[in-house]
Structure formats: C-alpha cells, structure tokens
C-alpha positions in Angstrom: -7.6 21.6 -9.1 -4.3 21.5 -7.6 -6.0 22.3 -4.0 -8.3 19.5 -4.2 -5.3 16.7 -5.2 -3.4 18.4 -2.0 -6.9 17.5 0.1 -7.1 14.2 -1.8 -3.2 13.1 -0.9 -4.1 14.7 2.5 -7.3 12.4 3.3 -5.6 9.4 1.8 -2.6 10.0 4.4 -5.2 10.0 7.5 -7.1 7.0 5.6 -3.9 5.2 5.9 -4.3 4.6 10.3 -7.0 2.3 9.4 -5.2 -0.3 7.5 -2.4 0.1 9.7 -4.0 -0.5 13.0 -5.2 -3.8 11.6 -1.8 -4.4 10.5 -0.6 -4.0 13.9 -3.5 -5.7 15.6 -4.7 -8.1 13.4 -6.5 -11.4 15.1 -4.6 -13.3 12.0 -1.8 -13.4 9.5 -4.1 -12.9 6.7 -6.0 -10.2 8.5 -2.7 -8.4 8.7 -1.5 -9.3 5.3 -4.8 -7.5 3.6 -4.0 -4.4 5.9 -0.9 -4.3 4.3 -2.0 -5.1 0.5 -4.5 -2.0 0.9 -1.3 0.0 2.5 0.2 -0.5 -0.6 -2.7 0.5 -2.4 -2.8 3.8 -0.9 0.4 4.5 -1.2 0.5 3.9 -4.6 -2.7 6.4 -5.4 -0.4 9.0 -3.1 2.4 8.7 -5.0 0.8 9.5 -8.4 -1.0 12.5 -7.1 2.3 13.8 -5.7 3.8 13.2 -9.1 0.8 15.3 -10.9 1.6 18.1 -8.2 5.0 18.1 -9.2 4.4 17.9 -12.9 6.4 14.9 -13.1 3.9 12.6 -13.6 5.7 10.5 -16.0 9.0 9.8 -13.5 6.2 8.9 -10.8 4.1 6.1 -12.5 7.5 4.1 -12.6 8.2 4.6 -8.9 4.4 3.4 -8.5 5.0 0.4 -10.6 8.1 -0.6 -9.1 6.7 -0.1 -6.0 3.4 -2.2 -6.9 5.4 -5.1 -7.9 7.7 -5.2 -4.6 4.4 -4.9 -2.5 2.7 -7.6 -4.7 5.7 -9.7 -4.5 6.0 -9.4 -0.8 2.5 -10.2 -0.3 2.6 -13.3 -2.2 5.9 -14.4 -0.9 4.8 -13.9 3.0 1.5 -15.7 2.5 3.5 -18.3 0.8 5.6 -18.3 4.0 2.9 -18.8 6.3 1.0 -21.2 4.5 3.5 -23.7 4.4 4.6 -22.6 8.1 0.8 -24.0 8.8 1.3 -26.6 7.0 4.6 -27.9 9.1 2.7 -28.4 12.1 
C-alpha cells in the first residue's frame, strides 16, 4: 500500500504542470486564479499522503488545513482585488 501512495503523490506532482501552465499563461485573471485554486488543491492531497508515509498523519492534516485556509483566503482576496480593479475603470 505504501508503494501505490508513493505512485499516487508521484502522479499528482506531474499532474501539477497542468494547472500551472494555465497559471502562467492564462488568457484571464480568472483563468489563472482557478489554476491556482486547483494548485492548491493538489497540494493539499500531497501533503496528506506524505503525512500517511511518514506516519504522522495527525501533525499533517493541520499543515493541510492551515494551508487550505491561506490558499482560500488568497484566492478570495486577489479576485476581490481584481474585481474592484475592473470596476475602477
């Protein structure tokens, strides 16, 4: 079981260039904004199977939490950002 969660965290990691290249060449904001939300996403699945490697499961799930919450935060606050940015002009 512990091979397959390596392969797992593995595939996830190469999964990852997808978001990221339409993080990087997004046609909008928003497009870029999603890339990032599913980034985040990602990364928080990673870090959970990481912690179950480890056997440390418990200490992981509040680094993935915290992490969630920044993510989701920064999401919200740079679409707020933009949206009122569009609304200037």
């Amino acid at each position: 079981m512990e091979t397959f969660f390596i392969f797992v965290t593995i595939g996830l990691t190469i999964i990852i260039v997808i978001p990221f290249y339409r993080v990087l060449r997004g046609p909008t904001v928003f497009d870029r904004l999603l890339g990032a939300g599913a980034i985040g996403t990602k990364t928080l699945v990673i870090i959970c199977l990481i912690g179950f490697l480890f056997d440390r499961l418990d200490m992981f799930i509040d680094i993935a939490l915290v992490y969630a919450i920044l993510s989701f935060i920064g999401t919200i606050i740079t679409a707020k950002y933009f949206e009122t940015e569009k609304a200037k002009e």
